[in-house]
GUDO-14662 format. One record per atom (N, C-alpha, C): x, z, y. Coordinates in steps of 0.001 Angstrom, whole numbers, plus 500000, padded with zeros to 6 digits. Atoms other than C-alpha are relative to their C-alpha. Example, Ala and Ser with C-alpha at 12.3 -4.5 7.8 and 13.67 -1.06 7.14 Angstrom:
BEGIN
500890500000498810 512300507800495500 500900500000501200 499180499940498810 513670507140498940 499230500730501090 
REM end
This chain:
BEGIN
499138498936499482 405119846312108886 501220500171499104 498750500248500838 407390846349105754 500751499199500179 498975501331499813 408685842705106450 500598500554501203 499093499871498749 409517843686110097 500875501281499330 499266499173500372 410839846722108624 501541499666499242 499217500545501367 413085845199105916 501096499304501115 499143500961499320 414435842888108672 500620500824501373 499667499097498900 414873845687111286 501494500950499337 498753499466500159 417319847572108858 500821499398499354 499200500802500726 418981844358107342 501067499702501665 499563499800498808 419985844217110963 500967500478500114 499444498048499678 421074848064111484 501526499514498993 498967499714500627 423374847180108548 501163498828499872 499634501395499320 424535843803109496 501313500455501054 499748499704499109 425721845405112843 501210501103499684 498879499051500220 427271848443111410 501275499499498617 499167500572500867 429078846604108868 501301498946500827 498830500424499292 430954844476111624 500255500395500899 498990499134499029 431898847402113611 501141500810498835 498884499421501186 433467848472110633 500997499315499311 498990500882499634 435107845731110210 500767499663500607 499108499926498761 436335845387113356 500861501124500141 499055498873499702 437627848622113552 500751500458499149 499212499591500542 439414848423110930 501163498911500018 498596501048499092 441609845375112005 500314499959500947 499358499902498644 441713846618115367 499357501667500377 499957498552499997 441880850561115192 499963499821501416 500814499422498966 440982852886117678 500084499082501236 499594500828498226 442264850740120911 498833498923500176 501002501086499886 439151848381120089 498763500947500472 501298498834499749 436914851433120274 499948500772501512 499964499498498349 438077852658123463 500394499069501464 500476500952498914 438453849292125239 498405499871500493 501255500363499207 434983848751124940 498949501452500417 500410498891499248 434120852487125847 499730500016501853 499657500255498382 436150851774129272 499128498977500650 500993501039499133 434641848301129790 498754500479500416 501191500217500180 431027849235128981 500005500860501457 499934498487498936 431621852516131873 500468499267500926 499740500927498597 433185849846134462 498826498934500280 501102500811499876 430162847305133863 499020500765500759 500905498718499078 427776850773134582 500400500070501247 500049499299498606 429628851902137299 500181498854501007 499456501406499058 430821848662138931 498875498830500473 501132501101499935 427919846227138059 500843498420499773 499445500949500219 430239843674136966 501073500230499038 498781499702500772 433198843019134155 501104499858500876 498996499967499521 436043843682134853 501598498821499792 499095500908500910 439028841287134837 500943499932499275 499056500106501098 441747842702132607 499577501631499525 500016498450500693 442148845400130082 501306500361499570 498292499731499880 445177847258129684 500131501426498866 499883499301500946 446387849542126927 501454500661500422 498625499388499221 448949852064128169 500706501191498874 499853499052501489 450697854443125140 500756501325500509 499059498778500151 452076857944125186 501419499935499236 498392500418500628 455553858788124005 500413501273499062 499344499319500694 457027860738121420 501660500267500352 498828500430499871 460631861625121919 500890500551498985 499591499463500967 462416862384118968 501353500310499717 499022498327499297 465636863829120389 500768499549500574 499578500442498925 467566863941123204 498753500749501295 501429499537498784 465728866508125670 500929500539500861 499772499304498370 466532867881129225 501600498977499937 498654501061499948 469388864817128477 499876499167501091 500460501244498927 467516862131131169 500560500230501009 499104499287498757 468552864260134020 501275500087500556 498942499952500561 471662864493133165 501026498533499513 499706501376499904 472383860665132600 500759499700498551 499853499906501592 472500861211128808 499061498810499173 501032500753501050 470829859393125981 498618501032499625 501595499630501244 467105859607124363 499721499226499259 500002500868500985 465460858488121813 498517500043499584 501337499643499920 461785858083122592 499282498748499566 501088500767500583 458689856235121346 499206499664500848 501512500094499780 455455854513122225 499384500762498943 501115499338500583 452735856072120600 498799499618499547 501226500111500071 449525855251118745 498239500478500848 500725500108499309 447908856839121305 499935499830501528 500093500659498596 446794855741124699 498980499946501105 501048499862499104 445319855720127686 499234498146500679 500702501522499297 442853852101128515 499343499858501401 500539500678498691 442225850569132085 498870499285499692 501160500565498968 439417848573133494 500263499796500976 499191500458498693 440565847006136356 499526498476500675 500415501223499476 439239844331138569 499651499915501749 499839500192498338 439558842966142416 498797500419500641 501201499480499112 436934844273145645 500180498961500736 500161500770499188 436101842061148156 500422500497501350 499850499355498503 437233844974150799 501011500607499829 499560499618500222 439692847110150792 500262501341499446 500007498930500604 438511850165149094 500629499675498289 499207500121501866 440144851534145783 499236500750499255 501394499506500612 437302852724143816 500483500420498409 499214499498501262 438871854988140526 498942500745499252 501190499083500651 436595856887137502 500573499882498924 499847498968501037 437795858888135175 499184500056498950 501722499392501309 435485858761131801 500705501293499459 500412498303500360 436647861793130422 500638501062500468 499714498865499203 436956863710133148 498412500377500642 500980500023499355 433817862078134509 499743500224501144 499825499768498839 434937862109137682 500268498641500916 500123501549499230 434708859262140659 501511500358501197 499519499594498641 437130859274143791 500138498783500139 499985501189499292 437793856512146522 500530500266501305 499641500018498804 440020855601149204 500385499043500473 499911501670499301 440690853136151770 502035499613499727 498619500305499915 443834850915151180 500956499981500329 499104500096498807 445211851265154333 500302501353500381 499622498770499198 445327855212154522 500116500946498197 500294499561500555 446531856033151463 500986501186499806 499308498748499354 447590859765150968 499590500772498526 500138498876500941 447628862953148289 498620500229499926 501250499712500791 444551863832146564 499804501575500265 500255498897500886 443095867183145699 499472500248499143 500363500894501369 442357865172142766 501055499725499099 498910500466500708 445158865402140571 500381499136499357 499539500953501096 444948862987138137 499644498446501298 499966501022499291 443852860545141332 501301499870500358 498489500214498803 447457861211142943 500739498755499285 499297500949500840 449143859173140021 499911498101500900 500511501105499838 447079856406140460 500438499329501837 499859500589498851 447161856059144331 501846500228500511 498542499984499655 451136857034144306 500630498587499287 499089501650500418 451734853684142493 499348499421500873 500276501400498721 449449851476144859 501069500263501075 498971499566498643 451712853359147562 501216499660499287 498331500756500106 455238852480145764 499875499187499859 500045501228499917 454249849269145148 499593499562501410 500481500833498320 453006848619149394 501441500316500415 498816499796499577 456310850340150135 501057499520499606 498821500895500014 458607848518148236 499739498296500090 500212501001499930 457015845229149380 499626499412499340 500770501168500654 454728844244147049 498968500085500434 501358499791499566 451307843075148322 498986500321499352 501535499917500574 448002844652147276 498988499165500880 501605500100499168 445386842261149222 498915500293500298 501022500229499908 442672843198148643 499621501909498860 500503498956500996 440979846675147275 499670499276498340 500447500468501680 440181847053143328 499139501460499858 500350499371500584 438442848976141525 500111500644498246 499823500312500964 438745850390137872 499722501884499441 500002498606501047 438153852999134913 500741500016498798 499196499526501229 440282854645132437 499860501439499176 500536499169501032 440392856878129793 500530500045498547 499256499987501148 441974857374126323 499869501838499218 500026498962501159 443040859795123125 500861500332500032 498784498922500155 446167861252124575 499598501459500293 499884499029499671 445934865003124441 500649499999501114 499114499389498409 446560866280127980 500275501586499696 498966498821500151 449092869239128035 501032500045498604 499378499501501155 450498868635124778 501310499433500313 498058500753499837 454101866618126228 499823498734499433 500317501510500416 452865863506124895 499662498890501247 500085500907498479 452916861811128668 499082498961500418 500986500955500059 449753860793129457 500373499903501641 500204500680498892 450492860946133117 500729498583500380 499533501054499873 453040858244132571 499514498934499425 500737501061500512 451001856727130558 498702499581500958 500722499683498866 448477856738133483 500732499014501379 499217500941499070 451119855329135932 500642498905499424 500062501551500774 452134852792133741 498962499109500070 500949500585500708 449085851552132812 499768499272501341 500293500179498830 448096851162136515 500980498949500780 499030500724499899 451390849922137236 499651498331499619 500278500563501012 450929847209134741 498906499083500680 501181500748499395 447571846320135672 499555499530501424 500232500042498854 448136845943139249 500821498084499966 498699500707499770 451648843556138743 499122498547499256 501018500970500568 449038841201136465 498697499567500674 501000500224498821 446125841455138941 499737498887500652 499793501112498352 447896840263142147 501283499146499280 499060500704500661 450341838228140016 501884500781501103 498949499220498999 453455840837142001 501513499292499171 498285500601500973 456518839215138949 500742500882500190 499173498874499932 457726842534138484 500500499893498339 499842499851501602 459663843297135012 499488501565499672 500231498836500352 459115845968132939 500971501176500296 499230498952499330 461914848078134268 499896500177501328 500494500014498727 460737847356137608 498963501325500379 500958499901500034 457567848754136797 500233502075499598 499734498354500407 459178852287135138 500709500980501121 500056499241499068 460854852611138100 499401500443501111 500990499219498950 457796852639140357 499309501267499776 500358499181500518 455886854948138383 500574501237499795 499084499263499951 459070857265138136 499472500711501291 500223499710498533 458686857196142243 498631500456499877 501178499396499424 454856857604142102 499981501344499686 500186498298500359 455168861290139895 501169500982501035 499263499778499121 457950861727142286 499212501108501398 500452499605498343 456379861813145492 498590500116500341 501472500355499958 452784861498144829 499701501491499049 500697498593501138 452505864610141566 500808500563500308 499169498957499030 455283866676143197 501356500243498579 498827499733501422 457503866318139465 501148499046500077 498714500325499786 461169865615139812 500588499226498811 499907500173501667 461290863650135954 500693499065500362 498902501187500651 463651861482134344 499462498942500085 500658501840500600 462771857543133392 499560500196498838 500383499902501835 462330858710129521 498597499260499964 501123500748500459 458688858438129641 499612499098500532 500127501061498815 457862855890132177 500554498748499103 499572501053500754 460129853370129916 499865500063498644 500229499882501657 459048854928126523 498572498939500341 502211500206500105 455021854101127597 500548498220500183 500100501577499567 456450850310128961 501042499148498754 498887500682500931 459249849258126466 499651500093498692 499968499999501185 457975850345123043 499305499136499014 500135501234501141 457473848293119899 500250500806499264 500524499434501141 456196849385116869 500977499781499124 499030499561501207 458137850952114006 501906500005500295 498624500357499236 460969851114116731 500467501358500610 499442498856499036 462638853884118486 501083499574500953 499363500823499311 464386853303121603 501449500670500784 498935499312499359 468040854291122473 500303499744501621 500384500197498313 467186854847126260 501892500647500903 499127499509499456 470716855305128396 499611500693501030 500712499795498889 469781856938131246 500872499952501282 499131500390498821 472850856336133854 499538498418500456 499741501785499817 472680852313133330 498653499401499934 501361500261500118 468920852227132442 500159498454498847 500033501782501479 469598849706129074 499743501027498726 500299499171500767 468290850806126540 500389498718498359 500445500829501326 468305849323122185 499333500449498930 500543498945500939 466449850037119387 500453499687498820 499580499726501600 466791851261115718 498547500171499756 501357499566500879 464344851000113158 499098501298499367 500382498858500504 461919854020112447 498938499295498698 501112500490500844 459890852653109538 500659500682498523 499822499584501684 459832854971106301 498811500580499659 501341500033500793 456997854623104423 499457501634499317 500198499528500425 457381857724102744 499538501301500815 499644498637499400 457436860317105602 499233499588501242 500796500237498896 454968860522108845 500802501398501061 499820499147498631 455259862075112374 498998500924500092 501279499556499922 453194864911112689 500262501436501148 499886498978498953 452657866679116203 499014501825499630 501055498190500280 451530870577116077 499800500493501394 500383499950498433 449937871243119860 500071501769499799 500093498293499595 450671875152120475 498706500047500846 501344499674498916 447685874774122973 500802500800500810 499295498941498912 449827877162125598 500717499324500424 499379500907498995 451556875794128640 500370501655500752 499694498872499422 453153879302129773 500800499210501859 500101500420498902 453334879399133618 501789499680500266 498465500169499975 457450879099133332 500004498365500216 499224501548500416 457403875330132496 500548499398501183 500047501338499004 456921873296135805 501851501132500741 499014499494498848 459438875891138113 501532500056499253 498284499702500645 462265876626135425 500068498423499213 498929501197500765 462666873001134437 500388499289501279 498975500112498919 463848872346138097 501358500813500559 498629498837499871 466400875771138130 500396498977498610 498743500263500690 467769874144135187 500827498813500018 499342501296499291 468469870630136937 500498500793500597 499100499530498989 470127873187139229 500990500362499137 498371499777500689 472488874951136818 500557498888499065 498604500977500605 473613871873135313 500584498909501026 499223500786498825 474269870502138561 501063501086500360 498519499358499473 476468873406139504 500615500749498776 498979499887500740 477886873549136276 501133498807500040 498847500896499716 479243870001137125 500900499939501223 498652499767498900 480390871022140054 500972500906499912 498700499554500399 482766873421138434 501094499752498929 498839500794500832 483912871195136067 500510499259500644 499231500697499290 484845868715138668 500982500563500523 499252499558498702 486959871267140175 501304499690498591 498973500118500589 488991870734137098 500319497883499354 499591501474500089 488598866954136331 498794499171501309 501092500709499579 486876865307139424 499514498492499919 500596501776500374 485984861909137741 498485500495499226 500939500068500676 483214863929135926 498704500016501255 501402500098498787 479904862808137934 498911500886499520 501501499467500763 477100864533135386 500960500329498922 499372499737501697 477637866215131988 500202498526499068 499218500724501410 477527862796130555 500993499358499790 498909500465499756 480866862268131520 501164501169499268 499566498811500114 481446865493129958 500369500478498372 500413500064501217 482892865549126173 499853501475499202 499536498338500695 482644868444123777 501034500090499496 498305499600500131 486274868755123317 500049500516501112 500436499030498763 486229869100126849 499358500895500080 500692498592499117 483646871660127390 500872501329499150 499393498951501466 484926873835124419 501382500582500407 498708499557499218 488301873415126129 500029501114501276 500377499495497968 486865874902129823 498802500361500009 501423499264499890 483892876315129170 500306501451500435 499727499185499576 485428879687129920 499798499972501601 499578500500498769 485857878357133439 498133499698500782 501093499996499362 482006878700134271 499284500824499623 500839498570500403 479671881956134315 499142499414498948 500724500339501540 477590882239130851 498961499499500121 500802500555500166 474760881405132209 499829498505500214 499317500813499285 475992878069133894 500611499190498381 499904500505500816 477854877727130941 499250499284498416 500851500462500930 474989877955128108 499248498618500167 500657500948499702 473044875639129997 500789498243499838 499301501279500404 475751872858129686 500468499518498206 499690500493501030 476794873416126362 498801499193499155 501527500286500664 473069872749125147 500365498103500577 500091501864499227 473437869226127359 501074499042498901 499178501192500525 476485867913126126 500144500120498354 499975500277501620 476250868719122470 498120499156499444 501081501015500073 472843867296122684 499735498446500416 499785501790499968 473865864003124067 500801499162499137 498938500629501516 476676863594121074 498325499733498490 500746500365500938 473488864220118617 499114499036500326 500708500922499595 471655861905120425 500576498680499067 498657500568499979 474740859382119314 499952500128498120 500116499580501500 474542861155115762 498673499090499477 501078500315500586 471140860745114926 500070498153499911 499999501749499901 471333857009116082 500865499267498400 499125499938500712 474195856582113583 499069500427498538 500540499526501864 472157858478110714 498842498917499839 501018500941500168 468933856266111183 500437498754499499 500033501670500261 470801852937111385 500597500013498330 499597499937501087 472143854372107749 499093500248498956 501029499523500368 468725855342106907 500316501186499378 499838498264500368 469534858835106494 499053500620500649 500846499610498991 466390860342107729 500300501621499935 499884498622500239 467226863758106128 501152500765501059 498749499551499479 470738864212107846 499146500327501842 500513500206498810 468626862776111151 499045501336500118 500786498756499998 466171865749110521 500937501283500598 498898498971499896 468994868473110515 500473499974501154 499523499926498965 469846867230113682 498979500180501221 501322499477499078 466417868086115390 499914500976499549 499755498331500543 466612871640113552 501514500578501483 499025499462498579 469977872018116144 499237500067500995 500592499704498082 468062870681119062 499206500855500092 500924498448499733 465763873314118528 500443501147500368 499361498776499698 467868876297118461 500745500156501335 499020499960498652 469934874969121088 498521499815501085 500832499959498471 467009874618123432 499104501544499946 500802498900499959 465368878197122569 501329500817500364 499189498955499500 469005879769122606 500425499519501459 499140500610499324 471367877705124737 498671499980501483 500399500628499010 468630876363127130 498777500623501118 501579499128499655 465830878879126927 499012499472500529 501124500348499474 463138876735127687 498906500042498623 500547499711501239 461534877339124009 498656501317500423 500438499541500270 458753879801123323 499890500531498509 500192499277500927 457569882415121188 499326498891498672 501292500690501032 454491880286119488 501470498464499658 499119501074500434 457253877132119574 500826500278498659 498935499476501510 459746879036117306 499445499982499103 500388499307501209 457548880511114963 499886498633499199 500097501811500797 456079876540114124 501417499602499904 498814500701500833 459700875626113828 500955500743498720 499413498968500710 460932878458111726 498749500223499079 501136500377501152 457583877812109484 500403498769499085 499750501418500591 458981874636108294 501269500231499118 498383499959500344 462872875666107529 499979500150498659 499925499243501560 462047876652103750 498857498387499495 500880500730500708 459783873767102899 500812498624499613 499027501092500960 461418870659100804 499214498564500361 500605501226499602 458883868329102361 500010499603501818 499737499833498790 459675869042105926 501711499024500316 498252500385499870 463300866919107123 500108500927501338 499743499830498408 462905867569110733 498874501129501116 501084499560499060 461126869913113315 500376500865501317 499458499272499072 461563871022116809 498736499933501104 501120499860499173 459711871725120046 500508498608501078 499884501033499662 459242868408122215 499661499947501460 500108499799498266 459670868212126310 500398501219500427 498977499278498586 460259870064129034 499935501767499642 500099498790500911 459151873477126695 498868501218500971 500580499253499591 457588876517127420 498475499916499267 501289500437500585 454522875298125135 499933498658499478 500204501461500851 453118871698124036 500419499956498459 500222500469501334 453967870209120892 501164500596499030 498616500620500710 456865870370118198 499740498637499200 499934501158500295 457823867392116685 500393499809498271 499873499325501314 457682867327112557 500367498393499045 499517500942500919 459222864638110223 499632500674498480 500257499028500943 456990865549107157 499849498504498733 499907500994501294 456573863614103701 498550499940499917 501739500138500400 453331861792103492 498979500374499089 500937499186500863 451994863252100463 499464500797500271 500293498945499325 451657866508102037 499808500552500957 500421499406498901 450865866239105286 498402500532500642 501415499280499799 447331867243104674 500179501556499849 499900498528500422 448582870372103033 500739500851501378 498722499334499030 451804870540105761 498604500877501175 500879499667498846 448786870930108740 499491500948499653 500408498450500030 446809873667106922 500557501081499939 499450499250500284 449027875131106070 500707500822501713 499262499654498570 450871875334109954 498843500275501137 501741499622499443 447262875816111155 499715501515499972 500254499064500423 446683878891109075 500451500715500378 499370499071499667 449443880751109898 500127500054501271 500133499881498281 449519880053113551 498778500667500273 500953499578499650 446305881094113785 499792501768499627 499811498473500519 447087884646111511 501298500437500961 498770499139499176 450405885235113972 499168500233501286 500186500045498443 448928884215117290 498482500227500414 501619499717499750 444741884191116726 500002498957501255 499716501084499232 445444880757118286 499427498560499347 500208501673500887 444076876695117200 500958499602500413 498952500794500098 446590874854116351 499355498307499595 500200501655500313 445819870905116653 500719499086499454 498493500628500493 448060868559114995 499468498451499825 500277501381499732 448224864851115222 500749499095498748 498852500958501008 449896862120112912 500109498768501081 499586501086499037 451620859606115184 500854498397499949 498633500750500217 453928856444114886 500058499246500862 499812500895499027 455828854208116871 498971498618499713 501179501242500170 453610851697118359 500903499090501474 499757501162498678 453892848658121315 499701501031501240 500238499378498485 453943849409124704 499064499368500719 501478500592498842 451668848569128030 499996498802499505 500017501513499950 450224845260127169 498784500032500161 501438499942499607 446619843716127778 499470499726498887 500916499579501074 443964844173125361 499317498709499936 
REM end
């Protein structure tokens, strides 16, 4: 009984010694491929034939700019959401959720809105891809699942329609590019999740490359990147946990007042199509020339598409500090100028302004809650978190979650 014993936990440690191995030359994305697979083998009864790794996005500045046909300056993300994906013999589309733990299924040929939210994604890309003429033959089936916080602005649904995207165009061999692919997914949250969004994330989750940040245009859809790689200083998200009911309705009124703020600047130059035709000399000049509220809302745009422009400029000089200072503006300007900020948002960015290890910090997306975005000095970002923990929790009697993030690759297969 000892010998079998002896050889039972030379085993045990055998085993756990080359998962520990493994997972440390192929972090988490190895751990949650074979989560997904093992849960498509269960539910399916067969492997599946590709695996797909889809990333969230950071955007580190340049906000309510996409709309607007401005610059950003967004990321992939270390974290991500993984497929499971493999052909049916019929034409059902057979979807499961692991951590939702939820199944749904519909036929190929009738496909339509959910009252399955996180299904709509999914079946609004098979539908922009049948509608713009690419063939699905044949039903599939597949499971996904990942370590993006949902609600925090870190875009898991695009990471979701990507991924799907992605894994469809590789499937049925469709020879779509990757901008192809951002603009289906665009269309599926479109018309399928009822959200009116930019390209930002859609081409952050498909275009990114590690230790990269990507200067996204958003009129011409070309984007280039600058290097984010400084050893000394990490990304570190702070999740407010609160999604105040403002977000979804007032970030479509404010695509309205900066649409009819350009329509009263055209009345004075009509070559301007969008604010990003719009300079700040100009507005500064004629900003009188549009009611305050009309007007706040633009000035926030177009001085935020020049720092867009800035920051680019400070990075490629490796100035990360100057680049910081210029996400301290976008903050103010989106709590004063833009008012899509919150209470709990401010306070975390106005927690940071006094600290010597802090460069950068602001609130990140469409506002009203989710994340801010923190450029902190690696030594101390154990301390930075308790510290922005503690006190959030003594103002608001709130958890505060916080992440460490960096640019990573985009959709590719596992």
């Amino acid at each position: 009984m000892q010998y079998v014993g002896y050889w039972s936990y030379l085993l045990i440690s055998l085993v756990l010694a080359v998962i520990l191995l493994f997972n440390t030359f192929h972090p988490p994305i190895a751990m949650k491929s074979a989560l997904i697979r093992s849960t498509f083998e269960n539910k399916f009864k067969q492997s599946p034939e590709i695996l797909v790794n889809a990333p969230g996005r950071i955007n580190l500045i340049g906000e309510h700019t996409d709309y607007n046909d401005g610059f950003v300056l967004p990321a992939a993300i270390d974290k991500s959401i993984v497929f499971a994906v493999g052909k049916r013999t019929d034409n059902l589309l057979k979807f499961h959720s692991v951590d939702l733990d939820e199944s749904f299924e519909i036929p190929l040929e009738d496909l339509k809105k959910s009252d399955k939210s996180w299904a709509n994604y999914l079946i609004g890309v098979t539908k922009e891809l049948i509608d713009n003429n690419h063939e699905i033959p044949t039903g599939f089936e597949l499971t996904f699942g990942g370590d993006i916080p949902l609600g925090a602005g870190l875009s898991s649904s695009a990471a979701v329609a990507c991924g799907l995207g992605f894994a469809l165009n590789e499937l049925f061999d469709l020879k779509l590019d990757r901008k192809d692919l951002a603009l289906i997914a665009q269309k599926a949250e479109h018309n399928f999740a009822g959200v009116n969004c930019g390209i930002m994330d859609m081409y952050a989750s498909l275009f990114g490359v590690e230790n990269e940040v990507i200067l996204l245009d958003c009129r011409d859809i070309r984007h280039r990147y600058f290097a984010f790689d400084f050893p000394d200083y990490a990304i570190v998200l702070c999740n407010t946990g609160v999604k105040h009911n403002l977000a979804d309705s007032e970030y479509n009124t404010r695509r309205k007042e900066c649409e009819a703020g350009v329509y009263l600047l055209q009345q004075i130059n009509p070559e301007i199509k969008s604010l990003r035709d719009v300079s700040v000399s100009f507005f500064a000049k004629h900003r009188t020339k549009l009611p305050l509220l009309e007007m706040k809302r633009c000035r926030f745009v177009v001085t935020e598409i020049e720092r867009v422009v800035w920051g680019c400029e400070a990075l490629s000089q490796g100035d990360l500090r100057m680049f910081g200072s210029y996400m301290y503006q976008t903050h103010w300007g989106l709590s004063g100028d833009y008012e899509v900020s919150c209470k709990e948002l401010d306070f975390l960015v106005k927690n940071t302004e006094q600290s010597e290890a802090v460069l950068g910090s602001r609130m990140m997306g469409g506002g009203f809650g989710g994340c801010t975005i923190n450029i902190v000095r690696k030594d101390v970002v154990n301390d930075f978190i308790k510290k922005q923990t503690a006190d959030y929790k003594e103002q608001f009697d709130l958890k505060l979650d916080c992440y460490v993030v960096k640019p990573s690759d985009g959709v590719k297969l596992v």
